[in-house]
N, C-alpha and C positions, 0 to 999 in steps of 0.2 A: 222232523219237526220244523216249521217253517220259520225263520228270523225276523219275518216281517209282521209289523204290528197293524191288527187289523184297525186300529179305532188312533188317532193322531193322539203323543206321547203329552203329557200334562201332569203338574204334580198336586198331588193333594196335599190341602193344609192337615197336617195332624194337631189336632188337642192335646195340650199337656197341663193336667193339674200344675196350679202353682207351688207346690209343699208336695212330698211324698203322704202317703195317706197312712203308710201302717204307723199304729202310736210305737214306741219305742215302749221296753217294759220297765224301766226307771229312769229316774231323773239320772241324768248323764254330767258326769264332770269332765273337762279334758283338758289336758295338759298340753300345751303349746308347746309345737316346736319353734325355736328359735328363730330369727332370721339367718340365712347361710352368708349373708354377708359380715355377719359376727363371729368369725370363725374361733372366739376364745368366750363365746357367752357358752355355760358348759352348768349354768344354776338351772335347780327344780323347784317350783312356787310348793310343792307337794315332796314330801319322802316318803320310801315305803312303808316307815312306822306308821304315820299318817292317814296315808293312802289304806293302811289295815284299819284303824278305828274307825275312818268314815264308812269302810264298806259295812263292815258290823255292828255300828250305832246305828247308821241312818239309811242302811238298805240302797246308795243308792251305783249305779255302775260308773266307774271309773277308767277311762281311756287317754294311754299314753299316746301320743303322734309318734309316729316313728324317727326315731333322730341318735346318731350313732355318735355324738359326741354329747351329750347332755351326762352328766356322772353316775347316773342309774339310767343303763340304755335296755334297747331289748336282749344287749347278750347277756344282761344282770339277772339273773333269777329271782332277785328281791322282788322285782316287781309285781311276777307272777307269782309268786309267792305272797304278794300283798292282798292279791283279789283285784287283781287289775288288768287289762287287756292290753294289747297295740295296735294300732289302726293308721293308716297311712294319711286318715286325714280323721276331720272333729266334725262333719259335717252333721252327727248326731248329738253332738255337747248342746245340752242347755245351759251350763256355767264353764265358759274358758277361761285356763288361767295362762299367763302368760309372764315373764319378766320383763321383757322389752317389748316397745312397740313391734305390730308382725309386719310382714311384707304385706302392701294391698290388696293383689290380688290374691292372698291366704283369708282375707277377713272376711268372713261368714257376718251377714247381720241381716240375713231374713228370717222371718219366723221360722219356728220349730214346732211340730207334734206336740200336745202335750201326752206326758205320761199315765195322764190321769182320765179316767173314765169320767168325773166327775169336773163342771167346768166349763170353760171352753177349749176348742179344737187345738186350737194352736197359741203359742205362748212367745214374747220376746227373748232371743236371746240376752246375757251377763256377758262381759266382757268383764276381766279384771289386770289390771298391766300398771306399770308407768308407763302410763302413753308420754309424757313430755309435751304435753298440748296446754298445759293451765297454766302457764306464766306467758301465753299468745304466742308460742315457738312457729315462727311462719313456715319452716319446713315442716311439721305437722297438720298445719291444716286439711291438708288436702285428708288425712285420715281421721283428722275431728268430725269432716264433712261429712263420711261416711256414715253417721250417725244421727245425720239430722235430716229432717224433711224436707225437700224445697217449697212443699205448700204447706207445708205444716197440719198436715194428714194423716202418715204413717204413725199411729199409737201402738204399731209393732215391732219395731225399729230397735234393735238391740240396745242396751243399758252399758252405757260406758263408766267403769270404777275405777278409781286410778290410787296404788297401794299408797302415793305418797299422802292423800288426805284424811284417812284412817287415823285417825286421832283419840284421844281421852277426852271428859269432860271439860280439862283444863286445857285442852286444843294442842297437848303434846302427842308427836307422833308415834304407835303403837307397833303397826308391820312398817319391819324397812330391813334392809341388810348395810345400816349407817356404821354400826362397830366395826363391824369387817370391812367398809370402807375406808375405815380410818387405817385400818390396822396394813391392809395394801397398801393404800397409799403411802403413808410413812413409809414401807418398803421399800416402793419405787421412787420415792421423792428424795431416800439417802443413795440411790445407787444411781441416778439424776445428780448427785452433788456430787459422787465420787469422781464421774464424767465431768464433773463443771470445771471441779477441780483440776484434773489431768489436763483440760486445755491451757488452765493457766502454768502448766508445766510442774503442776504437784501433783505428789502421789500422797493418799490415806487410807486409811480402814475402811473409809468406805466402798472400796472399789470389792471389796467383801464381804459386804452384804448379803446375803439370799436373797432373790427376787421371789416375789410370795408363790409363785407355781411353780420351782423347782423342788419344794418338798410336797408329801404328800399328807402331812399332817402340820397344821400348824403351831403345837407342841414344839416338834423338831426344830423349826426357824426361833422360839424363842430358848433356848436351847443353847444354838449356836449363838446368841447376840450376849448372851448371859455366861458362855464356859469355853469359847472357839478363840483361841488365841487372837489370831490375824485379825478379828475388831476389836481384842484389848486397846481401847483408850487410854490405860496407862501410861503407855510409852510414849504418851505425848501425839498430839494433834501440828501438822504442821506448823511451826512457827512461823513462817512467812507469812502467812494469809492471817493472823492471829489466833482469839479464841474464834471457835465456829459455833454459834449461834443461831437456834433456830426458831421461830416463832410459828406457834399456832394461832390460829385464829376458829372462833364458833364456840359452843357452849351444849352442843348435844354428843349425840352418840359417835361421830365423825373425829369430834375433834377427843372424846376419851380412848377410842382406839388408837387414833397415832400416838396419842401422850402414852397409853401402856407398851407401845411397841420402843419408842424413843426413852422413856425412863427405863427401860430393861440394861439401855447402855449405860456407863459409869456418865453421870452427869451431874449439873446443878439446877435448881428450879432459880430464877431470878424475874423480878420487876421490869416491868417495862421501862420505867424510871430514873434506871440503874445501869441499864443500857452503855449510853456514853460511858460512864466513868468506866465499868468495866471494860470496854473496846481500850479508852485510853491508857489503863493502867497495866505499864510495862511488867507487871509481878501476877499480871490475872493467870492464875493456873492453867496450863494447858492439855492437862491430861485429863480433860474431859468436855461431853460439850454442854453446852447452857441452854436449857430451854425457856422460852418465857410462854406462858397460854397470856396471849392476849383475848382482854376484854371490851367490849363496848367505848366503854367509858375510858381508855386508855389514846382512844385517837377518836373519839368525837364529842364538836364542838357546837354547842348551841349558839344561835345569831343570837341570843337577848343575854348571851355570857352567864348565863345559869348552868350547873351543872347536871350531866348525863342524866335522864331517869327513862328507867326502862317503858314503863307505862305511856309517858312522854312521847315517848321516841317512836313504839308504836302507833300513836292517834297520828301525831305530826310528823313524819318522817322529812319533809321538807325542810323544817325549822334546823335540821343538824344538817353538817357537813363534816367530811373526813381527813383528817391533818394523818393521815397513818402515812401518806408518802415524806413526812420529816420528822415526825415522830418516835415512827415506827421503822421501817424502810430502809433506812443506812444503817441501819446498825445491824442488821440481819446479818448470818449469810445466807440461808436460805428462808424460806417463807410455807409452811404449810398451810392451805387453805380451805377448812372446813365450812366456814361462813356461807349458808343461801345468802339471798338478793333476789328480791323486785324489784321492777320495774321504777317502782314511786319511791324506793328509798333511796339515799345516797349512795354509789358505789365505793369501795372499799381503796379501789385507787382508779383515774384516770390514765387516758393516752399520755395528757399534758402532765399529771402530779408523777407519772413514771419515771420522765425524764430529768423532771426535779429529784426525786430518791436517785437515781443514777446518778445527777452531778452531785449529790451531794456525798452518796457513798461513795465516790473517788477520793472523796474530799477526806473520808473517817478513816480508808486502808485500804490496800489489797483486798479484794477478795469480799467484798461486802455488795449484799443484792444479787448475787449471779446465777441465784436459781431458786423457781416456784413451782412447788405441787399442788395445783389448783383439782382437790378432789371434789370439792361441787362443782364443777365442769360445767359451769355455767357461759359460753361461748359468747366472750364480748358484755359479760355479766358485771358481778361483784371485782373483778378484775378486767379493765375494758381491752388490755391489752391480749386478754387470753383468747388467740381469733379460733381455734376450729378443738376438738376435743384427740386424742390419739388412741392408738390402741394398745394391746401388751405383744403386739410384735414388735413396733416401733412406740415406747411409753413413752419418751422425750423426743424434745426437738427445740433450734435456734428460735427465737421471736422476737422481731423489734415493729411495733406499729411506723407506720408511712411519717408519721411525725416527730418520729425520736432523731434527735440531730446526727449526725454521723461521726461525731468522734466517741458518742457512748457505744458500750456496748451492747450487744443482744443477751435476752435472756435466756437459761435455758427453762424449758415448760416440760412438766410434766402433767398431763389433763386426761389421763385413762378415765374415759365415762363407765366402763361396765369393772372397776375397782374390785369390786367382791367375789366378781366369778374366777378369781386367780385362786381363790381359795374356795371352789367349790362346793366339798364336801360341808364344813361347821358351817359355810352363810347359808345355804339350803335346809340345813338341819334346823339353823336359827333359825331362816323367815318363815317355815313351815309351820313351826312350834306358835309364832306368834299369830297367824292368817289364819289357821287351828276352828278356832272360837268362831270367830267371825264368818266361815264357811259353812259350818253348823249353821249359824244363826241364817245363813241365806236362803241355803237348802229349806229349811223349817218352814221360810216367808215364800218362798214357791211353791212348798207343798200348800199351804192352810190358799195361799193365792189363787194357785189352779183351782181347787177345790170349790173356788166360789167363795170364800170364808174371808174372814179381814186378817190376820195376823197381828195378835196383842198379845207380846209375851210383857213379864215384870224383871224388876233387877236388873243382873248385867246383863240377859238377854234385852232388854231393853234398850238400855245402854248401846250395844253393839250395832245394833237396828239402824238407831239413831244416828252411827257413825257412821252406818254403810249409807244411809240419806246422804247425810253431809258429804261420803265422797263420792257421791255420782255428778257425773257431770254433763253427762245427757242423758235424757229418757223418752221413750214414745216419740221420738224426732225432733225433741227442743232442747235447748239449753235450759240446764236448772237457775235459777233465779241467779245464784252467786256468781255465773260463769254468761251471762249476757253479753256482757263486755267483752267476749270473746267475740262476737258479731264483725267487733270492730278488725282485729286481723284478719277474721275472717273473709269481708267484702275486698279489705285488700288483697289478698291471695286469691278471690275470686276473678277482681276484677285485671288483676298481672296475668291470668289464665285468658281471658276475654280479650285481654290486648295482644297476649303471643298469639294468637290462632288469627285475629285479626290482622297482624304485620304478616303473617305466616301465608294468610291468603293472599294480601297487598302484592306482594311481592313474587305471589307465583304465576307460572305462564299461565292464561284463561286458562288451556285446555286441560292444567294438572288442579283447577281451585274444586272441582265438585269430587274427586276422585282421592285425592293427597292430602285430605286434610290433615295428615298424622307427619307430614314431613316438614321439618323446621329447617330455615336455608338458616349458613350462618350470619352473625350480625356484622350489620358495615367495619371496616377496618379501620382504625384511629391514624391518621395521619400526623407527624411529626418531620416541621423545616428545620433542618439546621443551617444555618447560615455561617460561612466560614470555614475552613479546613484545613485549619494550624495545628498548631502540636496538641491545643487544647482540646480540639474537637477529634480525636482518634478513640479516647476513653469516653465518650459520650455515644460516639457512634456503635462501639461494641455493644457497649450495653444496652441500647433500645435497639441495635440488631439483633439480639435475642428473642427482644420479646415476641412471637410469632405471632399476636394478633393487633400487631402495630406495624402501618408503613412507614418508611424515611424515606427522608425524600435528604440530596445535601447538596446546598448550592454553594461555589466557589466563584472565584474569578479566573481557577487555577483546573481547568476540570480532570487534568489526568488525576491532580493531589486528591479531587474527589471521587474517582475512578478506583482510586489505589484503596482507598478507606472504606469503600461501598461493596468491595469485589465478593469479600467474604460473606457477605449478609444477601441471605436468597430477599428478604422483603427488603434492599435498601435500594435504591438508586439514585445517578450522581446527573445534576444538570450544570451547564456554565452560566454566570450570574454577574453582571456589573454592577454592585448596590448600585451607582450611580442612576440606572434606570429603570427611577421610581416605579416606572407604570410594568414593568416585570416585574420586580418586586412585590406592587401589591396584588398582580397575580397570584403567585405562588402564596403569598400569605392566607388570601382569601381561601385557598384551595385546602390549608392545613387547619388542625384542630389545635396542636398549639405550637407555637415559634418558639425557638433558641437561636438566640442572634449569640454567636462566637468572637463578631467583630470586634473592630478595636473600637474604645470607648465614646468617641465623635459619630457613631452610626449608629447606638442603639436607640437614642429619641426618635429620630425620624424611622427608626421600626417599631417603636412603641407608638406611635402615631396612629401607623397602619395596621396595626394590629387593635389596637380599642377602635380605628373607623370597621375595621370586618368583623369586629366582636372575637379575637382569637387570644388566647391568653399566650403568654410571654415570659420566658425565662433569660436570662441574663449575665453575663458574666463579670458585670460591673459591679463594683464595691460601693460604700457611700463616698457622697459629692465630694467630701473633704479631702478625699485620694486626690482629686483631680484641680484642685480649687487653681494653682499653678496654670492649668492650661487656660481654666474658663475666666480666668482674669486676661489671658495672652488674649485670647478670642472672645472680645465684649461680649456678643451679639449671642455666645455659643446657646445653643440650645440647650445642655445640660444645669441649666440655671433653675429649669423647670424640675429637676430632680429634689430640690430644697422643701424640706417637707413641712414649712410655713407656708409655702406659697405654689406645691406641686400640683401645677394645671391638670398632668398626666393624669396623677392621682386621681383627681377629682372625677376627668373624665373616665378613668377606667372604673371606678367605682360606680358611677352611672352607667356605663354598659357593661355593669356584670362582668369584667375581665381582669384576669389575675398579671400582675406584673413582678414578679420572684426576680429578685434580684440574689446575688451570690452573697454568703455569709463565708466568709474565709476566716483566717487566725486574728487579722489585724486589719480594720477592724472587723470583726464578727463573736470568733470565739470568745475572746477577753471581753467585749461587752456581755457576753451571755451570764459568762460566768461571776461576772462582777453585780448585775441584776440580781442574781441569784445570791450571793454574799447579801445583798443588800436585804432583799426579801428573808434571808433569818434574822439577818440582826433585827431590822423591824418586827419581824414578830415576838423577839425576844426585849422588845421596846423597847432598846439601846438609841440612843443620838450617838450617828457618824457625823465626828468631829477632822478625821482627817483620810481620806485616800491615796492609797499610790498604788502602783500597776506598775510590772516588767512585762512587756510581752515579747518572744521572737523565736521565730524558725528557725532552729540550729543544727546541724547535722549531729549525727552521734559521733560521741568523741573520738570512735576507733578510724572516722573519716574525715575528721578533723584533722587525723595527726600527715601531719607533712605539706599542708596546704596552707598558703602564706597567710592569708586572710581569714583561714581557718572554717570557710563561710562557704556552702556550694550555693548556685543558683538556683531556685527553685521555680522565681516565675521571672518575670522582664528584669536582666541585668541593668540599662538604663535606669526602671526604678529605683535599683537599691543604690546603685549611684549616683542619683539626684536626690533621693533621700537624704544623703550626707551632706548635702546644701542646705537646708530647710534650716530656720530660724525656729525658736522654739520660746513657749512662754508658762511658765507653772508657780504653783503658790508656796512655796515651801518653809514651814513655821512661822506661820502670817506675814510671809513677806512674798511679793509678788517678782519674781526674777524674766530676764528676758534674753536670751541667747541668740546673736547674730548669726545665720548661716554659716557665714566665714569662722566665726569659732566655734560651733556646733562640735565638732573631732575633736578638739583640746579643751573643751571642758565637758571630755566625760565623767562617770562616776561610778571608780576602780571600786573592784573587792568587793563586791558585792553579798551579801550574806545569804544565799541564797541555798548553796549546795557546801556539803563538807566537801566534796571532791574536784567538782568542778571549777574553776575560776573563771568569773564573772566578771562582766563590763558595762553599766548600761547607758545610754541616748536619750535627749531629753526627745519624747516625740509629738512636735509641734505644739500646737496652742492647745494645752489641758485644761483652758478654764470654761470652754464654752460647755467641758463636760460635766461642773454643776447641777446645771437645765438638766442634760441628759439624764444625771441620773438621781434627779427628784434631792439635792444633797440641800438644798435652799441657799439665802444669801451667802455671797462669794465672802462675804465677812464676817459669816459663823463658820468659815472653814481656815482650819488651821492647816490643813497640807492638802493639796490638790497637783500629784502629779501623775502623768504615763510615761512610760519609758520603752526601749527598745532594748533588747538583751543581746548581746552578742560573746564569743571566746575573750579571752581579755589578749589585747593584740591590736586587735584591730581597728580600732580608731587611732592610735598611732602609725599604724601601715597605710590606712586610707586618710589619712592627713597627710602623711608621705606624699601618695598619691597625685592629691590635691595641690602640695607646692610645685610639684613638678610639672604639671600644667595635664595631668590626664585628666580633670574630670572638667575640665574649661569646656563651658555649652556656647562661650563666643566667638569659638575660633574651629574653624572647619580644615580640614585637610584632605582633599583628596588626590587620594593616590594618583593614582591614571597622569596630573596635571606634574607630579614632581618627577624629575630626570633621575635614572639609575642610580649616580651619583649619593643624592640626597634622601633617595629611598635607602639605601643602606645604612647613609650616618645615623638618621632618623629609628631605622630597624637596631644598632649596634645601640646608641641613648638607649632605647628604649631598654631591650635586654640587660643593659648595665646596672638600669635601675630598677628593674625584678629581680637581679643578682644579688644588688645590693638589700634589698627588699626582705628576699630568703634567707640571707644570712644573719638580717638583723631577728626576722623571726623565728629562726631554727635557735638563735642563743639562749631563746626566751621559755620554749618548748612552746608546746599545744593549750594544756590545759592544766 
């Protein structure tokens, strides 16, 4: 037989009908398998109970997907036993059900055969799921898309149902697995607290909890919460942390599940109202914990000061805001959250109101606010801070938004989105039993459909009809009326798709653009100057060394110092730099996306200059001007005059060119202003007049490093400062009388004993001019205020050591000695002085103790 082909090798197109052609011999239901990336979704939209009525009410065949972890798999006999098949795929379903959105490429949505002689040939497919597409979720679009037509043609185009819309006549939700949600949740949300807890160095009951899938009934978990020693609440709930406190929030199925799982514990029901005083009161019993179900109306507030109405609230949701982060919020310890959120209503708490329950629950006790079960896992939703959803191999996790200050804490989150499949077996039982009716009713509307017929049943087949309209959310390739507005994310995530494949070609070599289209290079690298390579800048550099899609670049005048700090970091590198010359400087500026100038205080104006002239935003490590006021009086002319935020040019300009100038918020001033705004902000709301202020602020070491150290005081930043510090003249308002303290006596007229700690003893510093902080904080005329002071805190000691000091002539700024110029001699009498009188120093401090 010869190999060679008589006639030159060419291929023929083959025809392939669009649709297979054989009708299938019943309407076909299928059950979804899962996504494998969910490896604990383990629910059935259908049970074999189920699965047997429909096959023997309504005739029609039923196919399981193959899927070995779902809780009736194919090694279950039930199923086969129900009148049911396995099939490795649905590609013969005309009604899919599903619990979670599928993988894309699983999604079937071209026509199908119909089963019926009578009709037309081919019929759209049903989709039934919580897709997570109708509140505009942008990582769903792409599988909304799937459903729509891009000319708006396909009339065949599968039918997308989504269970969460299935509602009553009264728009209450009918299929859902919301009990069982509550009822996990609250599991994982006390065994989240047990964890909260243990970081704070306590142990509770809760760390003995059952997490909802290690039993296989969930009987048995309540059981144990009701007769299991190790959660006896009896014996008392930590006292340290106080009463533990838990708040629901919602009003549906969600939040009656956690309340049944949580009242099973020995507890109290209590008021929102009731809150504080409870927290305050040294006799609140502790052998148990306190739930509150928060309400609507417990934390919000109408702009026209009319109260709550539910009707209200739904027309307008604009008109209300939510007071729950002062409210509500501190006085927690934990927060269970059942509450949905759209879009157009007010969130439940912000980034910014986070931070306020934070400072304020420091404010109420230990242990207050340290952890949230956000079971409507709405991502950046009703809680803005809750950034990504978890799963139940990892439930919890740390969370602090980019704008929570850094001396609060983080939260712990618990946000498991698939809740109900930890208890498999009842949520599948439940949402079968209720889906039930409604699948009936579909099947009915496909049969009498195909048929050519209209489908008009009466009653609650009516009724059910009616709900399956309301929750479709596309059909025949369009969006239904209610869901238009989806368009709107939609063109967005169209057009984010449009612009990657566009930068994706930009940027590839000619010869890979017709060929590659599928390959995404990555995106530019963020460039970060630091300028300076002092002590400061070593904890700066690690940590944006880390970050691996960010360069450093670190300029010095010193470059081994930035050699040595750069070595560890594969993305950092060190160049040499003389601020002095400018036109290098604003090289490197131009070149970076944002500056951190390290230097000393005299050089960051002329780098904020060059930085709003290149448009680059700017970080800081300078404090407000009043630190420095001393210098910028020495240096008329100094540029930091421009920092004065009356008359800051900087400002102005950077604000015009869109550039951010961050300066450092440290303890003093920084932290004390925050926290004094925030005193302020309750009392005003509680529409008290501040008649008088004072403030201690200071960085002291912990007592046990205190002990044996003359001064009792370590150095934390520029020892010159603190020693020039003790110069400053000081001016404050104290029982409407205006006092004024000379530099030179600043040290001898402190102000002993302070009442501040049972333990500790205190001393505190008048710190400088308190009046001009009035203005600052909104307190009005200087002659409605009866006390207006700030102070500095230190061991009690020390202003008698450092007045010591001071006579002795060490803190003298007008007298220079350098060494190098004084003879052997006089170096030693000078070295011997000196040591005499740090002898003498110690021994007056050691008589005195520490603390």
């Amino acid at each position: 037989m010869t190999v060679l082909r008589r006639t030159p090798f060419h291929v023929h197109r083959v025809t392939r009908r669009a649709y297979h052609v054989t009708r299938p011999k019943k309407l076909t239901i299928g059950i979804r398998r899962e996504d494998s990336q969910r490896i604990w979704e383990r629910r059935s939209p259908l049970v074999p109970e189920d699965v047997h009525r429909l096959v023997q009410e309504e005739d029609v065949d039923i196919v399981f997907q193959s899927c070995e972890r779902r809780i009736w798999n194919e090694s279950n006999e039930l199923i086969r036993a129900a009148g049911a098949r396995i099939d490795p795929t649905l590609a013969s379903a005309h009604i899919t059900l599903g619990v979670k959105e599928p993988p894309l490429n699983e999604l079937l949505v071209n026509p199908i055969p119909s089963p019926y002689h009578e009709g037309p040939e081919l019929l759209a497919r049903t989709h039934l799921m919580f897709s997570h597409t109708i509140k505009g979720q942008m990582y769903n679009m792409e599988l909304l898309s799937k459903f729509l037509a891009s000319d708006g043609g396909a009339n065949l185009l599968a039918r997308l149902i989504d269970f969460e819309l299935l509602t009553d006549e009264n728009g209450k939700r009918t299929v859902g697995f919301g009990w069982y949600a509550g009822v996990a949740g609250a599991l994982e949300s006390l065994s989240a607290l047990g964890h909260a807890l243990l970081e704070l160095g306590v142990a509770s009951q809760f760390l003995y909890i059952p997490r909802p899938h290690t039993r296989r009934e969930l009987r048995d978990i309540q059981q144990t919460l009701t007769c299991e020693p190790e959660v006896d609440l009896s014996r008392g709930t930590p006292k340290s942390v106080g009463p533990i406190v838990i708040g629901v929030t919602g009003s549906g199925n969600v939040s009656q599940g956690a309340l049944d799982i949580l009242q099973r514990l020995r507890h109290s029901l209590v008021k929102v109202d009731s809150l504080p005083s409870l927290i305050s009161d040294p006799k609140t019993p502790l052998d148990r914990i306190y739930i509150t179900h928060i309400r609507p109306e417990d934390y919000l507030t109408r702009q026209d000061g009319q109260p709550y109405n539910r009707s209200h609230y739904y027309s307008k949701p604009s008109e209300y805001s939510s007071e729950f982060h002062t409210k509500v919020a501190p006085y927690l310890t934990s927060l269970i959250n059942g509450a949905g959120w759209a879009p157009s209503f007010p969130r439940l708490m912000t980034n910014e109101q986070l931070a306020v329950a934070l400072e304020k629950a420091q404010q109420v006790g230990r242990g207050r606010f340290i952890c949230v079960g956000d079971i409507s896992c709405d991502v950046e939703g009703g809680l803005e801070f809750m950034p990504r959803a978890s799963t139940l191999s990892a439930p919890f996790y740390k969370t602090r938004p980019a704008s929570l200050p850094a001396h609060l804490p983080s939260i712990t989150m618990m946000s498991v989105d698939i809740l109900p499949t930890a208890l498999p077996n009842e949520a599948s039982k439940h949402f079968s039993g209720a889906l039930y009716p409604y699948l009936k009713t579909l099947i009915r509307d496909y049969r009498e459909t195909a048929a050519g017929g209209d489908y008009k049943p009466s009653g609650q087949e009516r009724n059910r009809l009616d709900a399956l309209h309301r929750a479709t959310v596309a059909r025949n390739g369009v969006l239904r009326e209610p869901f238009q507005w989806l368009e709107g994310p939609l063109g967005v995530w169209r057009q984010s798709i449009a612009n990657t494949q566009t930068n994706s070609t930009q940027n590839m070599p000619i010869s890979q653009t017709a060929s590659s289209s599928s390959i995404v290079l990555p995106e530019k690298q963020k460039k970060v100057l630091v300028l300076g390579s002092g002590m400061v800048a070593a904890p700066a550099i690690d940590e944006i060394g880390s970050w691996k899609d960010t360069q450093l670049v670190v300029a010095s005048d010193i470059l081994s110092e930035a050699q040595r700090l750069t070595a560890r970091h594969s993305n950092a590198s060190a160049v040499v730099l003389d601020v002095n010359d400018t036109q290098k400087v604003s090289e490197l500026v131009a070149e970076a996306d944002v500056v951190i100038s390290l230097l000393p205080v005299p050089f960051h104006p002329r780098i904020a200059k060059l930085c709003i002239q290149h448009r680059k935003h700017m970080v800081t490590c300078i404090l407000h001007l009043s630190r420095y006021e001393s210098f910028a009086q020495r240096v008329r002319n100094s540029i930091l005059s421009m920092f004065r935020t009356a008359h800051n040019i900087l400002a102005i300009r950077a604000k015009e060119s869109s550039v951010l100038l961050l300066n450092e918020i440290g303890l003093d001033p920084g932290i004390d202003h925050c926290s004094a705004i925030s005193l302020f902000d309750d009392l005003r709301v509680q529409q008290k007049d501040i008649v008088s202020f004072t403030s201690f602020c200071g960085g002291l070491p912990a007592p046990e490093n205190a002990e044996g150290v003359p001064l009792k005081y370590k150095f934390s930043w520029s020892p010159k400062g603190v020693l020039s510090a003790a110069l400053n003249g000081a001016r404050f308002k104290l029982w409407d009388q205006v006092h004024e303290i000379s530099g030179t006596n600043l040290l001898k007229q402190r102000f002993p004993n302070l009442p501040i700690s049972d333990v500790l003893k205190l001393e505190g510093l008048a710190n400088r001019d308190s009046l001009p902080y009035g203005d600052t904080y909104n307190l009005g005329p200087l002659s409605g205020i009866r006390t207006l002071f700030r102070g500095t805190l230190r061991y009690e000691g020390f202003s008698e050591l450092m007045d010591f000091f001071k006579v002795a002539g060490l803190l003298a700024t007008d007298v220079k000695i350098l060494p190098e110029t004084l003879d052997v001699t006089h170096r030693r009498k000078s070295a011997c002085t000196k040591c005499r009188l740090l002898r003498i120093a110690s021994r007056h401090i050691r008589a005195k103790g520490p603390y």
